[in-house]
N, C-alpha and C positions, 0 to 999 in steps of 0.2 A: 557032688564031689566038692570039696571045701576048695577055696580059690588062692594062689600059691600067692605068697610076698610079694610084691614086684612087677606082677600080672597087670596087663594094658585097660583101659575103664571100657566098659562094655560098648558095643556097639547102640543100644538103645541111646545114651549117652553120648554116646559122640554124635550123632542123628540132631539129637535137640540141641547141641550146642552148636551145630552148625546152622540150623535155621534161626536161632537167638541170632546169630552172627550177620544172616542176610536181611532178616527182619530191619536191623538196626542199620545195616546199608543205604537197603530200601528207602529207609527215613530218614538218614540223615539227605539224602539223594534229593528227597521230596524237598527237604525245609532249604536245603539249597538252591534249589530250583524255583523256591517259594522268594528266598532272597535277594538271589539274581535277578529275577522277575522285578522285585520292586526295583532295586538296585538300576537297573536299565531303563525302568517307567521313572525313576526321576530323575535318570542322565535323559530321557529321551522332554522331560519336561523342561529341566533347566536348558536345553539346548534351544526349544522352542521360545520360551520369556527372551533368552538371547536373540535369536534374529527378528525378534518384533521388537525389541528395543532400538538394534540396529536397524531397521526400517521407520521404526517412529522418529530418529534422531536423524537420517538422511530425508524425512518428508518435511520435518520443522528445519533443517538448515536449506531445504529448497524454498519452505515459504520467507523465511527472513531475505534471499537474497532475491524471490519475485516481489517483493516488498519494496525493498530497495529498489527496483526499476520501476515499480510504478511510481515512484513517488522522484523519482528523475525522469518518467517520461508523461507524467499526470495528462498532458494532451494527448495525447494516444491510449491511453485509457478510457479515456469518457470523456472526448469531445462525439463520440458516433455511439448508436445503441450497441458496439462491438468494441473492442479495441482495435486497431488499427494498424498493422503489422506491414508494412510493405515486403512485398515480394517475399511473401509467404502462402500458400495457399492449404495447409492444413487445417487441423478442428484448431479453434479461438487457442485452447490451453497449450496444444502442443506449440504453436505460434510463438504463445509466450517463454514458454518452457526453452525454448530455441531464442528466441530475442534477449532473454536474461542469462544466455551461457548455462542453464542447467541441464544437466546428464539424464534423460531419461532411463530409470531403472526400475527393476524389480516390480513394474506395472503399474507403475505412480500414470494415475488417470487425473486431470486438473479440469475442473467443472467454474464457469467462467458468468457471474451472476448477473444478472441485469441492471442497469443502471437505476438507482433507487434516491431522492431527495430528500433532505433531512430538514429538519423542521426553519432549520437557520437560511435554506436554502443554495446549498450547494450540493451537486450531485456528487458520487458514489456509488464505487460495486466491490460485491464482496467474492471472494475466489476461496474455493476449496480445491486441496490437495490431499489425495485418499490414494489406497493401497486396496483392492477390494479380496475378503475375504477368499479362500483357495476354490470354494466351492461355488463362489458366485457367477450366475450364467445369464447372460443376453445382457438387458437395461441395467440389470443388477451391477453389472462390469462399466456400465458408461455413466448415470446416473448416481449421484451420488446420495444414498441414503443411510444413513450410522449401521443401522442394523447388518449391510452389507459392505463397511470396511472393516477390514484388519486395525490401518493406524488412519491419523488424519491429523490434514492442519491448517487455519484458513487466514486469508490474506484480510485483514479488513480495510477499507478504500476510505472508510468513514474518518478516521484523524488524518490522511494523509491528505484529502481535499479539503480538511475544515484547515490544517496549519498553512496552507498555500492558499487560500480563501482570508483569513487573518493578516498575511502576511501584504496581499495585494489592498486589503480594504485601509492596512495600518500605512500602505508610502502612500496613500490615495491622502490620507490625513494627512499626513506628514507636507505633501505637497502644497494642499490647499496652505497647512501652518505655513511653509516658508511664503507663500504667495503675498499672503497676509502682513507677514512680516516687512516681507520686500518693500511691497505699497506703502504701508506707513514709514518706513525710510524714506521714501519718495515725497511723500508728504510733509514728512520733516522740513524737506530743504526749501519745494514748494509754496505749501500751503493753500495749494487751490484743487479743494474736492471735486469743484466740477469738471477737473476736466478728467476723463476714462485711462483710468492708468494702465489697464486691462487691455483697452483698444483706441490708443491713443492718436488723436487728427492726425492722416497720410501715417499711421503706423507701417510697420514694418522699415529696411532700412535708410528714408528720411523722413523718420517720423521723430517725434519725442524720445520716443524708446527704440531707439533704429533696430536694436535685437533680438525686437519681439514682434513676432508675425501678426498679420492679421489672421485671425483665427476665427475666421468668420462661418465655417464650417468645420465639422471634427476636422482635428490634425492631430497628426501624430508629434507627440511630445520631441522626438528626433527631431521633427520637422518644424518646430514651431520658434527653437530660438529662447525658447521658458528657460532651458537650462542655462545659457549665458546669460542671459537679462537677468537674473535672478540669485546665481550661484548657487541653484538646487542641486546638492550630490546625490544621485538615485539612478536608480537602472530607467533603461528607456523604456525596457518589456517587465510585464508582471512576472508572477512565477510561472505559469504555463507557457511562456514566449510570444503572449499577445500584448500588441502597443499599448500601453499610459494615450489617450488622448484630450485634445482640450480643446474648447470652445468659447469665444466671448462675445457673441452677437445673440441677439432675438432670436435669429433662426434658430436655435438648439436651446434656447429657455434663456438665455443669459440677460439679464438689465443689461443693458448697454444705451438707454435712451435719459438717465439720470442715476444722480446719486442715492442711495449708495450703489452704484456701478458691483455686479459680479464677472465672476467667470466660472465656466464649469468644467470638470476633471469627470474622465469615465475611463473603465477600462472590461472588456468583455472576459466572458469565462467559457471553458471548453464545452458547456452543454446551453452556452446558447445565451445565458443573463447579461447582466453589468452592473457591474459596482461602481459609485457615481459617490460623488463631493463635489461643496461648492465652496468658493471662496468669494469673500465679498470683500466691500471697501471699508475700512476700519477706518470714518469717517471722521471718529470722534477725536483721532492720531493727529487730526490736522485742528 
């Protein structure tokens, strides 16, 4: 029977256009889901590069400010194979971490190296500050090995005892130069090299040089009267807060029995050495 004007499209017809319709749901459904997916996997990525930057940038602002205390507390550092914390009785790093005002966070572990000598001869230790990875367990978590931190960042001890090492050997110089200097003034007015300008007959105050001790055994620069007899401007203690001392007799190596007459300058260092200058008589001045 012939099908009238106006007549609705067959149901075959409408059947297939309705699954064309879910087909194409379906798919769009998928590729959404396909995109959202990534869409999330690199919100979920940039959020991770974020808090490891923020953890790498809270573990380097914690080494520059334990930096700064060792290097204002260099004797408590490495005068002992530990550092030296009074009235603290945690592990070494948390000690420090606590002696330098730093906030322990986010699992910041501090691994505290052992005292190491460098060719120049002064000691040093080197300190790491690490974050350890999420997954890391037992030693992995106390130990610090690369493979097993997140961030990391290390303190090194090595410029900060060579520049306090430089600094004590350079007034050590500096001393002996004015000493030198002083003497031949003295001689100036003088002119008699033999006699011990250094340690001069009844030295001390009625002696020749009433201002200058007998120094007949180490003394401490405070104690000795060098700085007035002389007009040395210098600290009394090196950089670690250990005494300048000086000696002018036999007993400690000094000439004190002829010309040229010396005197010797030492001062110790937190692991134990001494850094030593001598000044002699600048014979040739008279």
């Amino acid at each position: 029977m012939p099908r009238r004007a106006g007549s609705s499209v067959s149901a075959p017809s409408r059947r297939q256009g309705g699954l064309a319709l879910l087909l194409f749901v379906v798919l769009l459904a998928g590729l959404s889901a396909v995109f959202l997916g990534a869409y999330i996997a690199e919100l979920g990525g940039v959020g991770e590069t974020a808090a490891r930057r923020h953890d790498q940038d809270y573990v380097n602002r914690a080494a520059l400010q334990l930096a700064a205390w060792y290097r204002a507390h260099a004797m408590a550092m490495d005068g002992s194979a530990q550092p030296v914390i009074p009235n603290c009785a945690l592990p070494p790093g948390d000690c420090l971490l606590r002696a330098a005002g730093i906030p322990k966070r986010h699992g910041l572990v501090v691994t505290v190296g052992m005292r190491q000598t460098a060719a120049n001869g002064y000691d040093y230790r080197t300190i790491t500050l690490w974050i350890p990875q999420p997954n890391a367990t037992g030693s992995e978590r106390t130990q610090y090995a690369a493979l097993y931190a997140l961030v990391s960042a290390t303190v090194d001890g090595r410029p900060i005892e060579r520049a306090l090492w430089v600094r004590a050997n350079r007034t050590l110089a500096r001393l002996a130069g004015h000493l030198v200097s002083a003497y031949a003034a003295w001689l100036a007015v003088n002119g008699d090299i033999a006699n011990n300008w250094f340690q001069p007959p009844g030295c001390g105050p009625y002696g020749d040089n009433a201002d200058f001790a007998c120094a007949s055994t180490w003394t401490a620069l405070g104690q000795s009267g060098l700085p007035a007899a002389t007009g040395v401007a210098t600290g009394l203690r090196n950089p670690w807060g250990l005494p300048y001392q000086i000696c002018n007799a036999a007993a400690c190596g000094a000439a004190d029995q002829g010309a040229p007459y010396s005197l010797l300058l030492r001062t110790a260092t937190p692991w134990g050495g001494l850094l030593t200058q001598t000044a002699a008589e600048p014979v040739s001045a008279g």
